[in-house]
C-alpha positions in Angstrom: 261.8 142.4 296.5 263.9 142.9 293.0 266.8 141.2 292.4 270.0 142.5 291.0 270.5 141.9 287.2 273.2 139.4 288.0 270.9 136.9 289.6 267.9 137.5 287.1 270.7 136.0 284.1 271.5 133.2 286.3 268.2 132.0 286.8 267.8 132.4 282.8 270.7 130.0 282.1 269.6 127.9 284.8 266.0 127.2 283.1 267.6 127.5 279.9 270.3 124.5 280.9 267.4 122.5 282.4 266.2 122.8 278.4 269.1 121.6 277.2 269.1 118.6 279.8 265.1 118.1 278.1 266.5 118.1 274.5 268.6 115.7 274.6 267.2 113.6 277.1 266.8 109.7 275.7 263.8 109.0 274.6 262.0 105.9 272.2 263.3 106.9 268.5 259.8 107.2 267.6 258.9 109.5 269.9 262.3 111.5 270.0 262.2 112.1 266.3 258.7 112.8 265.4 257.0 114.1 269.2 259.9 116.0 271.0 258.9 119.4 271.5 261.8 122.2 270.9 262.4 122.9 275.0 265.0 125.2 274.1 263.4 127.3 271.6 260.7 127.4 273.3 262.7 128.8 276.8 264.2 130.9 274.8 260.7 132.4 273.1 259.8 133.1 276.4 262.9 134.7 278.3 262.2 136.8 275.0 258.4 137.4 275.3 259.4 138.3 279.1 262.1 140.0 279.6 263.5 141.0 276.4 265.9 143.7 278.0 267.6 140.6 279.8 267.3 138.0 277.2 268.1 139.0 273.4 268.6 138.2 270.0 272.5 137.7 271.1 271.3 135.7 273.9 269.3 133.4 271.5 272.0 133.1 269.1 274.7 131.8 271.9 271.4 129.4 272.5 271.4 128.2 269.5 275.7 127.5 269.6 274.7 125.4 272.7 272.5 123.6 270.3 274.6 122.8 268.1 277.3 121.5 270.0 274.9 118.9 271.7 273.6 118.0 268.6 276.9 117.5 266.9 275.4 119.9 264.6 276.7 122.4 262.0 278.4 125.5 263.6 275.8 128.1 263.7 272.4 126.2 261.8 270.4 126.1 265.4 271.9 129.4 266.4 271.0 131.2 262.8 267.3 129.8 263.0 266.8 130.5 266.8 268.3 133.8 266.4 265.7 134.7 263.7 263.0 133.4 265.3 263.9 135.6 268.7 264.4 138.5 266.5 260.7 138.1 265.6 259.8 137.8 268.9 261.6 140.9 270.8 260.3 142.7 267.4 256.6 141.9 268.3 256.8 141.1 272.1 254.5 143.5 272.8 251.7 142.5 270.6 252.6 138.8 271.8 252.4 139.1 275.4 248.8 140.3 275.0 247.2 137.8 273.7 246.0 134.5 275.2 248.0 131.6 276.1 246.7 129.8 273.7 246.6 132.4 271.3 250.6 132.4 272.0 250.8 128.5 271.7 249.1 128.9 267.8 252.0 131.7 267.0 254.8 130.0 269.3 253.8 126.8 266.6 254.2 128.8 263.5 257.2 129.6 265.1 259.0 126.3 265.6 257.4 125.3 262.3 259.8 128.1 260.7 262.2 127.4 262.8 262.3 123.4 261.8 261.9 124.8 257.7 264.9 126.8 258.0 267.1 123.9 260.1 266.1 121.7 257.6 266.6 123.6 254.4 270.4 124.5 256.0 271.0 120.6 256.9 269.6 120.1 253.1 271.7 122.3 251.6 275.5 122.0 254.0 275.0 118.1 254.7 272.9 116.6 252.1 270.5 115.3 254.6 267.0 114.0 254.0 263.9 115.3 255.8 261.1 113.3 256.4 258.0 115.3 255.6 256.5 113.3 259.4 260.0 116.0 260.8 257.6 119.0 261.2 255.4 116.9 263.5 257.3 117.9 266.9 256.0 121.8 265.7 252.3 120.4 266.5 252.9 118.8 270.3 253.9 122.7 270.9 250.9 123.6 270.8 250.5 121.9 274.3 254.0 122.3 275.4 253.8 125.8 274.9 251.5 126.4 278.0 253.4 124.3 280.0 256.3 125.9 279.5 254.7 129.7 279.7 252.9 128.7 283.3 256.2 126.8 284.8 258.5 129.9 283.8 256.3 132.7 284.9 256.1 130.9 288.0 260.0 131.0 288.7 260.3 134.4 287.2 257.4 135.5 289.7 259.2 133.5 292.7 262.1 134.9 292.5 261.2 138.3 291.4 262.8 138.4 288.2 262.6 142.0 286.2 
């Protein structure tokens, strides 16, 4: 049974709050700075891997504001370097979705690797802020977040009949 088009966004915004909840969810500063994986990239590489008639590059970019606004962020850094990273993605989705999972997770990690280069050149440049060259560590841990996240989503997008 399909679902209107109405519900399929919903159930986007849905997982892509319950990323948000992720990001910022305390952790030990070790951990949080140098081992959080990017759950709302990596939602939003997916919902654009998926279903990229539903979820877009504008889609990304509004991400991204949500971002930043948790954060505390400058305006528009996470939504600039998400919304280049999705335009990649919709670009080559269908060279993407057919390769492995794990072929994916090796790409999805180039990926956040670019995406972290580009937040971190921005913050660099706007704030003066200093990187720590141990920053583009989170980019390796989604290697095995990827998976995670690619099983758990296709699973709601099958249950509920998303197209």
């Amino acid at each position: 049974m399909r679902r209107g088009p109405i519900f399929s966004l919903v159930i986007i915004w849905l997982s892509i709050v319950c990323a948000a909840f992720l990001q910022v969810m305390p952790l030990p500063p070790f951990i949080d700075l140098y081992f959080r994986p990017h759950w709302m990239l990596l939602t939003c590489l997916y919902w654009c891997l998926a279903m990229p008639h539903r979820f877009n590059i504008g889609s990304a970019w509004v991400t991204g504001l949500m971002l930043d606004v948790l954060w505390g962020a400058t305006l528009g850094l996470n939504a600039l370097a998400i919304g280049l990273c999705c335009a990649f993605v919709v670009h080559q989705c269908q060279r993407i979705r057919s390769y492995s999972v794990w072929h994916q997770a090796l790409i999805v990690t180039v990926i956040v690797a670019i995406y972290q280069f580009m937040t971190a050149t921005l913050a660099t440049w706007l704030n003066e802020a200093l990187i720590d060259s141990q920053y583009y560590l989170s980019s390796l841990i989604t290697l095995f977040a990827w998976p995670w996240v690619f099983f758990t989503l296709r699973k709601v997008r099958r249950r509920f009949f998303l197209s």
